[in-house]
N, C-alpha and C positions, 0 to 999 in steps of 0.2 A: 512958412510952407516948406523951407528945404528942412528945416530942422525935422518938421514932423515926416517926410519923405525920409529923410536920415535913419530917424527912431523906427520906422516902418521895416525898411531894408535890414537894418539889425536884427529884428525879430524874426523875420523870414530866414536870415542866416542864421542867427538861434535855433530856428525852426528844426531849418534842416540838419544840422549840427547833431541835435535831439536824435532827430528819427534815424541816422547814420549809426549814431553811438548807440543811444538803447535799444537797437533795433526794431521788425517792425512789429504790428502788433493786430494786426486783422482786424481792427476798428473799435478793440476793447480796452482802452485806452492805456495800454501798459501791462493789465493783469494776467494772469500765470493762464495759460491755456492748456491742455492736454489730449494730443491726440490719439485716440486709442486703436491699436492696429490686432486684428484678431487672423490665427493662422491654425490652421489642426494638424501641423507638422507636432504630433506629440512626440515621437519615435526620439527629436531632435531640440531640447527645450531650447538647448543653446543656439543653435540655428534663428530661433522665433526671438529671442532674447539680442539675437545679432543685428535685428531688422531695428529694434527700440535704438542701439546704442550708435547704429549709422546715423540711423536719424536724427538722433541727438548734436552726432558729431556735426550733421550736415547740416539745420537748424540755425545750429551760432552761426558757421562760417559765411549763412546768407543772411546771419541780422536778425533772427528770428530769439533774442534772446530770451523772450517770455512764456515762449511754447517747449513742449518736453513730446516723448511720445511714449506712449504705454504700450508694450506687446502683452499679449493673452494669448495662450495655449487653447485653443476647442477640441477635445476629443474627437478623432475623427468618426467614431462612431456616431454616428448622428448628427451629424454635426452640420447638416446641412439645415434641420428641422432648427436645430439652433441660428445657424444665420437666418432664414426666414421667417422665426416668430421674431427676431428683435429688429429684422428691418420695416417687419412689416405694423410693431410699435413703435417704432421710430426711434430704439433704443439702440440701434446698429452701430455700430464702428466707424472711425473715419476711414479707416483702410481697412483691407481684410485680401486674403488669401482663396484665389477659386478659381474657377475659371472662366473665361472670356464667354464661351456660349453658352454659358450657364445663366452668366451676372449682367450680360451688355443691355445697356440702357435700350437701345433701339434692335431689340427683335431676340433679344437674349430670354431665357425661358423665364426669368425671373429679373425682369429690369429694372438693375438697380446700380451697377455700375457707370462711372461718369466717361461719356468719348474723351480720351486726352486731345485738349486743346492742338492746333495745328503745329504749333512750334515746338509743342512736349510729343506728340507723337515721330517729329522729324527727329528731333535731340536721340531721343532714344531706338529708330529703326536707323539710323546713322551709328549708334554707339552697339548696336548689338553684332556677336559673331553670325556668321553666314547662316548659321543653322538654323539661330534662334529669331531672324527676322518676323517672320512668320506668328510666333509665340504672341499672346497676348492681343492678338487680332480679330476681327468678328466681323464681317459683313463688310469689308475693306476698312474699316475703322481700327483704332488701336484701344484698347480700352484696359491695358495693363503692360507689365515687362515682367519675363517670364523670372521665377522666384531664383532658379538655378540650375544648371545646366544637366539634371541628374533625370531629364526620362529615358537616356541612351541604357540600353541595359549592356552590359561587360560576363565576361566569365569570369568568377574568382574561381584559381583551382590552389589547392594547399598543398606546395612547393615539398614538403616532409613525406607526403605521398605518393606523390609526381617519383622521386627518389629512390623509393622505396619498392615501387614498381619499372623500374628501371627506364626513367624518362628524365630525358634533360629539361628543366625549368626553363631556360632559353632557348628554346629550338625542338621540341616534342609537344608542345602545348596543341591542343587541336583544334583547326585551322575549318574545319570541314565536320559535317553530320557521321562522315561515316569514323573520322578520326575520332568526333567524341564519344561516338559507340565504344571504340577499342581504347581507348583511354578511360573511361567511366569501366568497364569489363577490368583491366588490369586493377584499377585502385580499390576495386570491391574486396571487401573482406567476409568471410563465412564460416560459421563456430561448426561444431564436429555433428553438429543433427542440419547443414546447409543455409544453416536461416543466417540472414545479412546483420552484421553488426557494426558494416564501416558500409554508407551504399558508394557509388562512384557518385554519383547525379545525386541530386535532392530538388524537388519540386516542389514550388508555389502552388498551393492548390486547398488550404483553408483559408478563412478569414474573409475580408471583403470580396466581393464577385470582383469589383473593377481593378482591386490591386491584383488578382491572380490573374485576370487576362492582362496586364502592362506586360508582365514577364513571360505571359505565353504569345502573344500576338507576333512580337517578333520572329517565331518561330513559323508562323503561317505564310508572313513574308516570304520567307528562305525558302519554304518548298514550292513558293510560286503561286501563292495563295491571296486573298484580301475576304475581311470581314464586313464590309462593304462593299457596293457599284462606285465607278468613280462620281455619280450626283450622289451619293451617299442615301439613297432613297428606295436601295433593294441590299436584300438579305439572300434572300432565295438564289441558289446558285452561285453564291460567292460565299458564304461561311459554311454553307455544305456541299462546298466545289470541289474539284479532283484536290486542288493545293492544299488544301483547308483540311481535307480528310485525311491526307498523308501527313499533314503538322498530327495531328489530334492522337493516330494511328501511330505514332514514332511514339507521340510520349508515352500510350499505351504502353506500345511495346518495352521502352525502359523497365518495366514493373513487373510485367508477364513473361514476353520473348528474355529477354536481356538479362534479364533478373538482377539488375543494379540499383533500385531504388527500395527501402523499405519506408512505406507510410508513415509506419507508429513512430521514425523520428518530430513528426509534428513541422515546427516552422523550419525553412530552410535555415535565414542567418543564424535560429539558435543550432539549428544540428552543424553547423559548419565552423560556428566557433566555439563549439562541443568537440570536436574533431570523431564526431558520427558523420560525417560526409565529405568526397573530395572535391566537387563541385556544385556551386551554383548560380546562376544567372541574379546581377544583382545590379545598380545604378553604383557611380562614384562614390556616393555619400558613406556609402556602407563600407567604403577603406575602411577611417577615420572611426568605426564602431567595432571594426574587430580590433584596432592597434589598441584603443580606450579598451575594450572592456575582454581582449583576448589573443593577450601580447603574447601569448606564448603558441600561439599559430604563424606560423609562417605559408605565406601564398603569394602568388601575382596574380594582377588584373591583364586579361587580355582580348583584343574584340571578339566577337559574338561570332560564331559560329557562322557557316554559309550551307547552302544545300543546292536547289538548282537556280538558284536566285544567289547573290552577295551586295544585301541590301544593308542601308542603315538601320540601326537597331533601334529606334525608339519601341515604345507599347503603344505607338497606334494614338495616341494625342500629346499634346505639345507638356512642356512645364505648367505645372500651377502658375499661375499669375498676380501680383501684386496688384489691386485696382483700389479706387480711390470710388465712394461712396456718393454719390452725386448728390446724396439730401444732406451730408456734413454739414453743421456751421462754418466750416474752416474748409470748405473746398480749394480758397485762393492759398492756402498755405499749404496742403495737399499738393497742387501742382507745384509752386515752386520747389517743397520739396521734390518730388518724383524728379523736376528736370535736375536738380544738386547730383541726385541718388546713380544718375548716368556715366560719371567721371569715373576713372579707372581706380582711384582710392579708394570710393565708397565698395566698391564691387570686390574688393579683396576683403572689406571689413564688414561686408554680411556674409561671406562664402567661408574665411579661414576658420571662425573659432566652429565651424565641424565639419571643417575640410570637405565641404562642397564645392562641386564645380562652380568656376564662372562664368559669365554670361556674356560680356563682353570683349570684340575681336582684341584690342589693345592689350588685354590680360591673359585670354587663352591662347597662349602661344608658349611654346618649349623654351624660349625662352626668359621666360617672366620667372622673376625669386620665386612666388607664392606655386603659381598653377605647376608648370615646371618639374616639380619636386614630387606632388601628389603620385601615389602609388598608382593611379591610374590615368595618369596624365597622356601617356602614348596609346593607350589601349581604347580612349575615349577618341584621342583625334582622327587613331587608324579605325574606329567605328564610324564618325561624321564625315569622313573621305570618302566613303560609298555613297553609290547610288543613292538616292531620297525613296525610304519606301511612304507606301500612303501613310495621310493623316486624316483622321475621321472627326476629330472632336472640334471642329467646324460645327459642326451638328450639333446644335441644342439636345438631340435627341440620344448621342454619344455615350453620355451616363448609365441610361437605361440597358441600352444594348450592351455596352460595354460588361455589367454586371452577371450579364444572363450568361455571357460567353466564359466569364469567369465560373458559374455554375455550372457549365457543362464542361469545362477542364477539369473539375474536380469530380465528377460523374464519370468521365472516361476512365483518367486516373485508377478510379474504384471500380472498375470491369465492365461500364455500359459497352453496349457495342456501339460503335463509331457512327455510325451509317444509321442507324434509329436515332441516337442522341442531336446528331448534328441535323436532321430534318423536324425534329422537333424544333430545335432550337432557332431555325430559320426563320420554319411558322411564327414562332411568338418574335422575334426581331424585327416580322415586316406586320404582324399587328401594330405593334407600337410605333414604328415607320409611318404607315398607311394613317394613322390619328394626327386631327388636324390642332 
């Protein structure tokens, strides 16, 4: 009897010896696993490609020596039609890149995200910066962590024009609405028939409705405006409020009054690292894409503008969010990773290879090697030091509206009058509000 008691206890420590060493294996008894993690950060492959190689890293170090993870690029064009027809055949991703009231399982417009467990939602609203607590939340549940700390929007102005126009890069940079009228006025350039061939400003205002309101919503902020009621449930009288019409009414003016912007540059970051324009309101991210691909501009990053508001700069919803797939085969391995993915190593190792912000209080700080360094490292904290302005995309319904108000910044821009576009626009905001 003790022998066979003996032989027993062996193999149990054999056992466990096993599962230590070849790590674990999600109940498939050893075989190679692959989690697939899908993001429409196209702009950034190396970004998307950063998310595979943490996870890899982070994988081994909890045991998981059998699993790997696969990033895929989605077009963000469409790319929502795309995660819904493959969740909705069950060919969805273990992870994917979206947002919380978009994807939350319980009341999310499309549930399909998993709530993180009690002790993965603490790990990580413990591990995040002040700002981003919030991020990846839904209905007081966490159901993600925000991908990077990049929806703050910044001014890039280009230091060679600043110069040029007789402004100090350290100390003339504009601080105020009316500052950047006369800063945007000095840097403009105008050939011998008056037509602009350097603007001061360059504005967001083609392409997705929801990316052209992130970079404009900030501005509605500043003049004391919101694009929502604080229940998120009225349009009417808040995106065609006095604040809302003076945001709208300013950028106008840039174009008409001001005469610092010309259209036909097309996208802001290419006319900026074109050097057809001295400013433009941009996220972090976009240092790291002019040093890459347009080393021979020189600029600083600085916070965003105030007017009679000096609010935080987000666009009006939090970071995309990493969320975990709640019909995955491998959800148990999902969460163990996400909790690995919280430590301040990994968080430098999705952020650096494209010099994205991070997410994390332990890292974003002036003094960390990585964040530290980033060209807009002060610009972004002296942005999150302000007041919190509102966040909308709480609201399942955020996408929809958010798009339409991008549509009519690019209708103003093009010479609508202020005052018909924006009560148009409220109309159809609180139709799609008002739907149940």
């Amino acid at each position: 009897m003790k022998k066979f008691c003996g032989i027993v206890l062996c193999l149990a420590v054999l056992w466990t010896a096993a599962v230590f060493a070849g790590g674990q294996n999600d109940g498939d008894g050893g075989k190679p696993i692959e989690l697939v993690y899908w993001s429409h950060y196209g702009q950034s492959p190396q970004f998307v490609q950063a998310f595979a190689d943490a996870s890899n890293a982070a994988l081994k170090k909890i045991g998981y020596d059998n699993v790997t993870c696969r990033a895929e690029v989605i077009e963000y064009s469409g790319y929502e039609t795309k995660y819904l027809t493959a969740f909705a055949s069950g060919k969805g991703p273990d992870m994917f890149l979206a947002r919380a009231s978009d994807y939350a399982l319980e009341g999310g417009a499309n549930p399909i995200a998993l709530p993180f467990p009690a002790d993965l939602e603490k790990t990580w609203t413990d591990a995040l910066a002040g700002a981003y607590k919030d991020d990846g939340m839904f209905g007081g549940k966490r159901y993600g962590f925000p991908s990077e700390g990049g929806s703050v929007q910044m001014l890039y102005i280009n230091t060679d024009y600043m110069k040029e126009a007789g402004l100090n890069p350290e100390t003339d940079y504009p601080k105020t609405v009316d500052e950047f009228i006369e800063a945007a006025q000095k840097m403009t350039k105008y050939d011998g028939r008056n037509a602009i061939v350097r603007s001061g400003y360059h504005p967001r205002f083609l392409g997705g409705g929801e990316g052209v309101s992130g970079k404009f919503i900030p501005l509605i902020h500043q003049f004391g405006g919101r694009v929502l009621s604080e229940d998120l449930k009225t349009a009417k009288g808040y995106i065609n409020g006095p604040g809302s019409a003076a945001a709208f009414q300013f950028y106008q003016d840039l174009v008409t009054k001001y005469r610092v912007v010309n259209l036909e540059f097309g996208a802001p970051e290419t006319a900026f690292q074109s050097g057809q324009t001295a400013m433009i309101f941009r996220e972090g991210w976009f240092a790291q894409d002019i040093i890459d691909k347009a080393p021979n501009i020189n600029f600083i990053v600085v916070p965003y503008i105030s007017g009679t508001k000096n609010l935080a700069s987000h666009g009006g919803g939090a970071p995309w969010s990493n969320m975990i797939n709640a019909k995955s085969k491998h959800v148990d391995i999902c969460v163990a990773l996400f909790k690995e993915l919280a430590k301040p190593e990994y968080d430098i190792m999705l952020h650096e290879p494209a010099g994205y912000p991070p997410v994390l209080g332990a890292t974003m700080t002036m003094d960390n090697p990585y964040f530290g360094k980033l060209p807009y490292a002060e610009a972004m904290i002296g942005s999150l030091s302000k007041a919190p302005a509102p966040i909308y995309d709480v609201s399942p319904k955020y996408s929809s509206v958010a798009y339409m108000v991008g549509d009519s910044v690019a209708a103003v821009v093009n010479g609508a009058n202020v005052k018909t576009e924006l009560d148009k626009l409220a109309d159809k905001m609180q139709v799609v509000l008002d739907q149940n």
